[in-house]
N, C-alpha and C positions, 0 to 999 in steps of 0.2 A: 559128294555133298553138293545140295544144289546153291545159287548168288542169293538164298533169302538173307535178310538178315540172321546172325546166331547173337545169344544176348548168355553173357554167361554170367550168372550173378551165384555170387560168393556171402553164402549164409554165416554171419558172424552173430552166434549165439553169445554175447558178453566177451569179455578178455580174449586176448591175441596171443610154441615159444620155445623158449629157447627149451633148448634140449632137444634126442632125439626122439622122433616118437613110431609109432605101427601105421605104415601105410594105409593098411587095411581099414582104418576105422574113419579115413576119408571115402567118399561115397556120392554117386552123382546120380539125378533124375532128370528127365524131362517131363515137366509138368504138364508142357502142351508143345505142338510143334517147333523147332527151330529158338527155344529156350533150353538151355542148360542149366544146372544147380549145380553145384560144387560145394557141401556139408560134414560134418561131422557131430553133431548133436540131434537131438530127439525131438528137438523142438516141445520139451517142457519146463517153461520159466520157472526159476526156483521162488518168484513171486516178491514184495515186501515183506520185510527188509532181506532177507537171509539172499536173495538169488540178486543183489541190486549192485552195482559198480559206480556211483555219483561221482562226477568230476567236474571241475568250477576253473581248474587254474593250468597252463599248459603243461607245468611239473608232472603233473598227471599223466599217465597213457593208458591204455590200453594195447596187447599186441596179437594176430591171430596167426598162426603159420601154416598155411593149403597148401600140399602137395599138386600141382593140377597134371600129375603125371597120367592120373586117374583118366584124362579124357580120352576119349578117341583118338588114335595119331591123325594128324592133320586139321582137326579143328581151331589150335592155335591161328595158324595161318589164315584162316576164314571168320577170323573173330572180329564183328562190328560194332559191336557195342558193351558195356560191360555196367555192371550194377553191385555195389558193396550191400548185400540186406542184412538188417542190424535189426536186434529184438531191441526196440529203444522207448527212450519219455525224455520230455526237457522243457525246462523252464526257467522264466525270470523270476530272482527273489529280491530287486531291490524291494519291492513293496512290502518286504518284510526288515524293512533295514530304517528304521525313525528318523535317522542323521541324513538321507537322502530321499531325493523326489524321485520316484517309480519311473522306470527309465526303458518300461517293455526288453524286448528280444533284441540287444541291440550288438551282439557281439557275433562269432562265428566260431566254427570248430573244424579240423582236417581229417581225414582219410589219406592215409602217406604207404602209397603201394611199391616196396619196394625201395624206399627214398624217396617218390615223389609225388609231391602233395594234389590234395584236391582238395579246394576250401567249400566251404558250404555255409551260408548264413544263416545265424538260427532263425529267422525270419523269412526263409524259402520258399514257409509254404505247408511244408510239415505239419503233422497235431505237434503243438505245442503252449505250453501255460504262459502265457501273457504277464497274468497281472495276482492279484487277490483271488478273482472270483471264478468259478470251478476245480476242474478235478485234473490231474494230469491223465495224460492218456496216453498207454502202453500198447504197443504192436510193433508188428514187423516193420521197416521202412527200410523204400528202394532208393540207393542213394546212387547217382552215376558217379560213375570215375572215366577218366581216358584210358580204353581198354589198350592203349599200349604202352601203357604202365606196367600190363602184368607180362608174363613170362614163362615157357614151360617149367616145371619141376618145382619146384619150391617159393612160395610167394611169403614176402611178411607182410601184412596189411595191420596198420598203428589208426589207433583212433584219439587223439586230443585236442584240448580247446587250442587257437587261435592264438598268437602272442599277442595281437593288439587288442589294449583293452577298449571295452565301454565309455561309456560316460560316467559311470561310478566303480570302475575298474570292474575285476572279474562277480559279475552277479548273475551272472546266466550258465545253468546248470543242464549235462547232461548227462542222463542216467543209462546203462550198459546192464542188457537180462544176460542171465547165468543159469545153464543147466544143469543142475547139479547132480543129475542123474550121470552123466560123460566126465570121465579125467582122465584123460587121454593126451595131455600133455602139452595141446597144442597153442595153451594160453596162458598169458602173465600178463603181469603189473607193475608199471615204476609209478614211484612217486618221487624221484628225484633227478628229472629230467634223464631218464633212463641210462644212470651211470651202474645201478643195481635192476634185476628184475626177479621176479617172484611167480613162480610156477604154482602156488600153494597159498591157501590165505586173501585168495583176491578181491576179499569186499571187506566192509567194517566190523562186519557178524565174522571174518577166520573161516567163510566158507568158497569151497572149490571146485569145479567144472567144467564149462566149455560154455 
């Protein structure tokens, strides 16, 4: 391998699990040079509402589990950089809340590789819904993490809000795509500060995928 940079970014199509699952159906590309993917979905959104995962409050998570046995030996060791990419949307609703004054993107959410976190403010930068007016906007997004968070073999990467709140406590929402084509095992959900988690069932429509 030559000293270019290697950027290995890990496709998180909705939910993150437990259980075991088939290696096989982890899968890696190179897009373009000296980029790695590391995936397990088909990359088709199950869309509004049925394919959607919304979370507001840190109870919430999110969980994915990548085998990155899949790579090449020795690219761990040459690894510079690293990227969580998320089929994602997010927004502030106080402006839908009467009893408080619209209070924008003002809280944050983590990315926790392994145990250790990477904070991200919903006001990064990202597409995201601000206020009332327009539409939310759905896509992929490259989110960095410290690539030596991750680790050969078995990675769990958790995605949930922030404990500290806002200025009108949790009003900023972020939404998690799901491919419902993939059930493969490698994802679940807690909603109670992950003392339970759920392989099955991962949005509010009882539908399941990757």
């Amino acid at each position: 391998m030559t000293d270019r940079t290697r950027i290995l970014c890990l496709l998180l199509a909705m939910t993150m699990t437990m259980g075991a699952y088939a290696q096989t159906t982890v899968r890696t590309l190179e897009p373009v040079e000296g980029v790695t993917v590391v995936y397990d979905d088909y990359d088709k959104w199950g869309e509004w509402p049925m394919g959607v995962r919304p979370m507001s409050t840190p109870s919430s998570a999110v969980e994915k589990r990548l085998d990155l046995s899949v790579l090449p030996e020795g690219m761990m060791d040459s690894l510079r950089a690293a990227r969580v990419r998320i089929y994602f949307a997010a927004q502030d609703y106080s402006w839908d809340t009467p009893s408080i004054e619209a209070n924008g993107l003002d809280e944050a959410f983590e990315i926790v590789v392994n145990g250790k976190s990477n904070r991200i403010a919903m006001d990064a930068g990202f597409p995201a819904k601000a206020g009332r007016k327009g539409l939310m906007e759905w896509g992929w997004v490259d989110f960095p993490i410290d690539a030596t968070h991750l680790q050969p073999g078995e990675n769990i990467i958790r995605v949930k809000k922030a404990d500290e709140k806002g200025a009108s406590g949790y009003d900023d929402y972020i939404y998690m795509g799901l491919d419902l084509t993939r059930q493969n095992g490698h994802s679940a959900f807690t909603e109670d500060s992950g003392k339970t988690w759920r392989t099955e069932n991962l949005t509010a429509r009882e539908t399941t995928g990757e």
